[in-house]
C-alpha positions in Angstrom: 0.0 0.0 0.0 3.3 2.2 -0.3 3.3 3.7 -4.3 6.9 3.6 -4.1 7.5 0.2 -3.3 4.2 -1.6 -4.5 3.8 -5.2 -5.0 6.6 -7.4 -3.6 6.4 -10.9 -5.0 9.4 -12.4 -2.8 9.4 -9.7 -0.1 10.6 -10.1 3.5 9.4 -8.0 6.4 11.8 -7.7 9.9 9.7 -7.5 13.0 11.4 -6.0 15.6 9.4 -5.7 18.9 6.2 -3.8 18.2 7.3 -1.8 15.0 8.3 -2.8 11.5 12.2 -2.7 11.0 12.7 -3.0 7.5 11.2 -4.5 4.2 12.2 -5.3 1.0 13.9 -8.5 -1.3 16.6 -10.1 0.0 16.5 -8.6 2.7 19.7 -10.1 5.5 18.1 -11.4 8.4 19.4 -11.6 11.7 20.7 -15.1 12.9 18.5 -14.9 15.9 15.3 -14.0 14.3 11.9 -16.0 14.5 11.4 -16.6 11.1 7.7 -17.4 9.3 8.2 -18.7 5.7 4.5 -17.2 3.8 5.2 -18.7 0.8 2.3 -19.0 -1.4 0.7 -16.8 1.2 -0.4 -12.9 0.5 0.8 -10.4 3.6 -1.7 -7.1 4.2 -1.4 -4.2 5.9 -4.0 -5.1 8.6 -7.4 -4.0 7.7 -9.1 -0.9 9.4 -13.3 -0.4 10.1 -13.4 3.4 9.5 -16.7 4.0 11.4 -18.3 1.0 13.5 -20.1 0.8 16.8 -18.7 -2.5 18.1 -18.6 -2.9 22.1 -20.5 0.5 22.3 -23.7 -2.1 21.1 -22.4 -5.2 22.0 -23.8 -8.8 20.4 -26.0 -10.8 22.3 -27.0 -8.2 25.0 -30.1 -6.8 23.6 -30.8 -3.0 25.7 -28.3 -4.1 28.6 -25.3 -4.4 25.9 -26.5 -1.2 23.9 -24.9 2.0 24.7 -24.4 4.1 21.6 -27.4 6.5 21.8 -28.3 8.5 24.7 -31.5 9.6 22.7 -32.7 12.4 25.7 -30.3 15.4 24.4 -29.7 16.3 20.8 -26.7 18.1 21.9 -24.1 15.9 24.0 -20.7 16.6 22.3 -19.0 15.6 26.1 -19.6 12.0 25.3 -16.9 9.3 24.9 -16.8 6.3 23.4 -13.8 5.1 25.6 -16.5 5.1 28.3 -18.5 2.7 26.6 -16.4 0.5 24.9 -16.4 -2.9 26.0 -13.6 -5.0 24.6 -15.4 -8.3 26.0 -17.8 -7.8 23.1 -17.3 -10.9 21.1 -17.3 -8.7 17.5 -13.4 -7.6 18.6 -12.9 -11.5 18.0 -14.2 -11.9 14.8 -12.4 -8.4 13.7 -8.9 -10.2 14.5 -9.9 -12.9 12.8 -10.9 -11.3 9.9 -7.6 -9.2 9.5 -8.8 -6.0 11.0 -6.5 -4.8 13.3 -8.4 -1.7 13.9 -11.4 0.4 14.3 -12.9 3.9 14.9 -15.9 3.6 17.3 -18.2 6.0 18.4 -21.6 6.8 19.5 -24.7 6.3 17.3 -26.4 8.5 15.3 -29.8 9.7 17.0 -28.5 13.0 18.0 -27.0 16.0 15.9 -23.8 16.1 17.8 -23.2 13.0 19.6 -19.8 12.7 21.0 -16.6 11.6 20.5 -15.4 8.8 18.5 -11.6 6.4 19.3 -9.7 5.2 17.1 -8.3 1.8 18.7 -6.5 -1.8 18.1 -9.2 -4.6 17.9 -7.1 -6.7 20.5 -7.5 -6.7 24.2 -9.2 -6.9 27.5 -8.7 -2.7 28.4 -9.6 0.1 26.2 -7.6 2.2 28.2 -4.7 -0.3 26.5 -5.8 -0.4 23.1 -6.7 3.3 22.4 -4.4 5.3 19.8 -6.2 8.1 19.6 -9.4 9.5 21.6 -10.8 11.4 20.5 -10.2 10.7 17.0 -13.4 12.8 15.8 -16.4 14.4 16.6 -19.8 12.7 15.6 -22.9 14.8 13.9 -26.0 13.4 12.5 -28.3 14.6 8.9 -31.4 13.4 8.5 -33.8 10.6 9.6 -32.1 9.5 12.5 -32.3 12.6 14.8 -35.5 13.6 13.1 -37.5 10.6 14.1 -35.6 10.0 17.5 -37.0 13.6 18.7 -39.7 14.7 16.2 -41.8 12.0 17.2 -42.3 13.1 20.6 -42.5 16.9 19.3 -39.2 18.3 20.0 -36.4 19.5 18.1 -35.0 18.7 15.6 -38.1 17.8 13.9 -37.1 18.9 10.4 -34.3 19.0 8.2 -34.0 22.9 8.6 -33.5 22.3 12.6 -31.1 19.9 12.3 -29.1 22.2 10.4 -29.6 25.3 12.6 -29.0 23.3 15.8 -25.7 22.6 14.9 -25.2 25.9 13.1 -26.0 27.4 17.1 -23.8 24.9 18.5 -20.7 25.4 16.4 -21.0 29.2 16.9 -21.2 29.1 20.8 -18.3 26.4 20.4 -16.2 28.9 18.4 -17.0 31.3 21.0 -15.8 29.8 23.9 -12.7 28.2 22.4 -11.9 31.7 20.8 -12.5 32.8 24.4 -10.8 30.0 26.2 -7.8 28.7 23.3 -5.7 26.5 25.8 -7.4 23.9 28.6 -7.6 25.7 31.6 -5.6 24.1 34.9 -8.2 21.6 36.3 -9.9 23.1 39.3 -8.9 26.8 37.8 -11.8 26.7 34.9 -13.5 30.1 34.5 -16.5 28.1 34.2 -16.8 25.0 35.0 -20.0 23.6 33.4 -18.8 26.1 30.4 -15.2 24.4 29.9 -17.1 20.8 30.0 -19.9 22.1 27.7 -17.5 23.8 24.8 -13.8 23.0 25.7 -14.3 19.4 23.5 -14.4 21.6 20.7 -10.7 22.8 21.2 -9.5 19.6 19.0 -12.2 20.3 16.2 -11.4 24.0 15.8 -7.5 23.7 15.9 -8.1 21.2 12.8 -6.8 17.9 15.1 -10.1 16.1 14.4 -12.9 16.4 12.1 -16.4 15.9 12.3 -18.0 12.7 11.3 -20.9 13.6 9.7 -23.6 11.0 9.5 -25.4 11.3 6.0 -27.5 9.6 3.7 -29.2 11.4 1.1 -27.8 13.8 -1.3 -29.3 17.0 0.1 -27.7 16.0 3.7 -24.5 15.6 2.3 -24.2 18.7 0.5 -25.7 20.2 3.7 -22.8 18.6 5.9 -20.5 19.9 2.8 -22.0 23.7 3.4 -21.8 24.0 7.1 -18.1 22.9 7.5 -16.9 25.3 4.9 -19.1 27.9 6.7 -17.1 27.1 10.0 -13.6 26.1 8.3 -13.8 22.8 9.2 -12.8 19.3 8.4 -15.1 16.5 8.1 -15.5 13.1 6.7 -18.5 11.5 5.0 -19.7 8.7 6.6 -22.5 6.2 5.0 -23.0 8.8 2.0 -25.3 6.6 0.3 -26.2 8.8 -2.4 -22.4 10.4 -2.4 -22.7 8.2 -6.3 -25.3 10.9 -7.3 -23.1 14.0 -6.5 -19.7 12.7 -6.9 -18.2 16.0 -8.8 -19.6 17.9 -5.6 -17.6 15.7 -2.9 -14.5 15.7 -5.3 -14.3 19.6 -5.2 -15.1 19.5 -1.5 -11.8 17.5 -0.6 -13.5 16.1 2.2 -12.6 12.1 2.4 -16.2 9.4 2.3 -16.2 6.2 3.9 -19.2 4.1 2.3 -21.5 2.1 4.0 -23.1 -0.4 5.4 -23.8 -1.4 1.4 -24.5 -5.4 2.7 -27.1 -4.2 5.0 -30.8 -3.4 4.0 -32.4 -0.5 2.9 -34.1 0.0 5.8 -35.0 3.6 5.6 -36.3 5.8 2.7 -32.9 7.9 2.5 -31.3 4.6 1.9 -33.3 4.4 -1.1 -30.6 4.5 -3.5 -27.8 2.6 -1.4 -25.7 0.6 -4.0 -22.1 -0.9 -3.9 -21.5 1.0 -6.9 -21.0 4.5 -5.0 -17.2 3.5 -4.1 -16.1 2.9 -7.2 -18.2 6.4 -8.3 -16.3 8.7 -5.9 -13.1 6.9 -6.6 -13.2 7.4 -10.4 -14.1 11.0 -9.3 -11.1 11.3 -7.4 -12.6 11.6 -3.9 -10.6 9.7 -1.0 -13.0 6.5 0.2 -12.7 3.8 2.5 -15.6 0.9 3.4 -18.0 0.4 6.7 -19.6 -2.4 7.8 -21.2 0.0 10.6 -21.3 -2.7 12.8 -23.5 -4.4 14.0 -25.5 -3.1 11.0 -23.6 -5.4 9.1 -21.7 -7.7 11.0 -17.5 -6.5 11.1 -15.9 -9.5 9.7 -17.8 -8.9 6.9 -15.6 -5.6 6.2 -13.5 -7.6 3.3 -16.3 -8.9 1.7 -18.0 -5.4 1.6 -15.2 -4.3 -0.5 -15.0 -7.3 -3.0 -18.7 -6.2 -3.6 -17.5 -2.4 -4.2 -14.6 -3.7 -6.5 -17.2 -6.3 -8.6 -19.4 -2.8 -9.0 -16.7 -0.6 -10.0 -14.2 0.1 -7.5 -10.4 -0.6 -8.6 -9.2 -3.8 -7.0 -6.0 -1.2 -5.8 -9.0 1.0 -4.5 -10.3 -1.9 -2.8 -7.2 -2.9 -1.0 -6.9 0.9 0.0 -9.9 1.5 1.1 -9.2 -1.1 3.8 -5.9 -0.1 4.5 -4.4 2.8 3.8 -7.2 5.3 2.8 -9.1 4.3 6.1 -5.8 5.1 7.9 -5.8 8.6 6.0 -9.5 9.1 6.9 -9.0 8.5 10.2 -5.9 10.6 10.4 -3.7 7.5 11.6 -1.4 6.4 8.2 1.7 7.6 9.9 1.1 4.7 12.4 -0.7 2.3 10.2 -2.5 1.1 6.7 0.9 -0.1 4.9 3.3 -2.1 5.1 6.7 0.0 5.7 9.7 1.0 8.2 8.7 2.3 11.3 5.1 1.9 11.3 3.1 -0.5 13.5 3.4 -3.7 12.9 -0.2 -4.7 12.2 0.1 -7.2 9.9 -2.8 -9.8 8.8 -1.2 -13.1 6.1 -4.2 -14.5 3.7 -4.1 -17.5 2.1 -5.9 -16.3 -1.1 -6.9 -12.6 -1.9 -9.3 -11.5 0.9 -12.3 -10.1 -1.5 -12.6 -13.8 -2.4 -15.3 -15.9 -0.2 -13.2 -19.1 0.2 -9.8 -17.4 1.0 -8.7 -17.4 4.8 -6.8 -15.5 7.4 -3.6 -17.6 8.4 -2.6 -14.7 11.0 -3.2 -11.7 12.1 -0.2 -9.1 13.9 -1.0 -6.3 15.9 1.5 -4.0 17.2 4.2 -7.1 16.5 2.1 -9.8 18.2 0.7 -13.0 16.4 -2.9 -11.8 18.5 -4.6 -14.9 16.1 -3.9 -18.1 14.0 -5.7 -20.4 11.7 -5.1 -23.6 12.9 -3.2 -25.1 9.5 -0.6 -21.8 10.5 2.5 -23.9 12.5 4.5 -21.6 13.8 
């Protein structure tokens, strides 16, 4: 997934603790290394879920294991996903076992601001262990979802037009208190206490660190999304952008990144009326930056590979394909100087197929995270 060293049909990769050392052809190995021959195999860059909800609502659980909306407060930008997360979810299982070595999780998508999403390794028993980077982005919602979730019992947002000025409001008074307030006060030493909780999670979104991730579906909420972060100077990324096919020149000159999904799931809702696998390969021929969701437990997270075998049989380059679980996702999620390739001094997340992984029958041998063989298919001898 590195342009300047592409495909490597004999390559070797040195391992050394949790980072990658080197990599290359003929590469001179150290006398004392473990050594894995792969031959015949095909080594990854471990895969990445861009936007999911796994261990915020957990499998098998029902309302007990489901903590990704708090659907009383249309505003709640102090929420974390780190307080939610529960590695013991069994989906962080079958994400190692599928090759994905990591994930951005967040909150749900019933409010218009909903918190703040972590980008973490999938491997683990404390998140406190396997976070990278929290928070990693700020969640906002378009459309049906905050609509319904508060319009139905006759409060706002109840339209399209209140979602929008809601979080028009709420970025202003944001801007206002971070112009007000630029550095985190001392703890205990806060102007404002309930002020400095309310606003001061903006700080990040403001100073360009994180961007929003903006929940939308239909055309009209994307180009709204689109609208309101030039109006504030912010970044964003497209999440779900169903109809992002029908628009694609529109997304290419905003620069803003898409990550497509859950395409495997149903369409459930009216503005998922035009969902279709062929949207990838649409905003990657239009030169747009797009990685693939599962949005688990929409769709279930193992199926992440198989989502983008779909998008490459309806369009999408098979190089896209690869990219968008690797090193685009990184991009999007602001981590490809950690991970999403395969090169020196990055993390050594690393999964081995045996086959190409959009193909149903191929299988993961291994999977690496941060230079530790976390699982193994039981024909793997090592």
């Amino acid at each position: 997934m590195e342009d300047e060293t592409g495909i490597l049909e004999n390559g070797t990769v040195l391992v050394e603790e949790n980072l990658i050392r080197d990599v290359g052809e003929n590469l001179d190995i150290p006398v004392s290394a473990r050594q894995i021959d792969a031959k015949g195999s095909m080594l990854f860059p471990g895969f990445i879920e861009a936007h999911c909800h796994m261990g915020i609502t957990e499998e098998k659980k029902g309302r007990e294991g489901d903590d990704c909306n708090e659907s009383v407060n249309p505003l709640t930008p102090y929420l974390r996903a780190i307080d939610a997360i529960n590695p013991m979810d069994a989906a962080f299982h079958n994400a190692v076992a599928a090759g994905i070595t990591s994930a951005m999780i967040g909150p749900g998508s019933a409010n218009v601001v909903g918190g703040q999403f972590a980008f973490v390794k999938t491997h683990g028993r404390c998140i406190d262990d396997m976070i990278r980077l929290a928070p990693a982005a700020m969640k906002v919602a378009f459309g049906e979802n905050p609509k319904m979730n508060y319009g139905m019992t006759q409060k706002s947002p109840y339209t399209r037009m209140a979602i929008a000025s809601m979080l028009r409001e709420e970025l202003m008074s944001a801007r206002n208190y971070v112009m007000k307030n630029p550095t985190t006060p001392e703890a205990g030493k806060e102007e404002n206490a309930s002020d400095e909780f309310r606003f001061g999670c903006y700080r990040d979104v403001f100073a360009g660190k994180i961007p929003l991730k903006v929940h939308a579906h239909r055309a009209d909420d994307i180009l709204t999304a689109i609208r309101i972060a030039e109006e504030f100077g912010l970044d964003i990324t497209l999440d779900h952008c169903s109809e992002g096919h029908l628009i694609a020149p529109q997304i290419a000159r905003s620069g803003f990144p898409a990550i497509i999904g859950p395409d495997l799931a149903s369409r459930n809702k009216i503005e998922v009326q035009n969902m279709a696998f062929k949207t990838v390969g649409e905003l990657e021929k239009a030169g747009v930056t797009v990685a693939v969701t599962t949005d688990h437990p929409v769709t279930l997270i193992q199926s992440l590979p198989l989502c983008c075998g779909l998008a490459v049989k309806e369009g999408l380059s098979v190089e896209g394909g690869l990219k968008a679980l690797t090193i685009a996702a990184a991009r999007i999620c602001r981590m490809d100087h950690k991970v999403g390739s395969i090169k020196k001094g990055k993390l050594a997340d690393l999964v081995l197929f045996r086959g190409h992984p959009f193909e149903t029958f191929s299988k993961v041998l291994f999977t690496m995270i941060d230079g530790e063989i976390v699982y193994r298919d039981a024909e793997m001898y090592l």
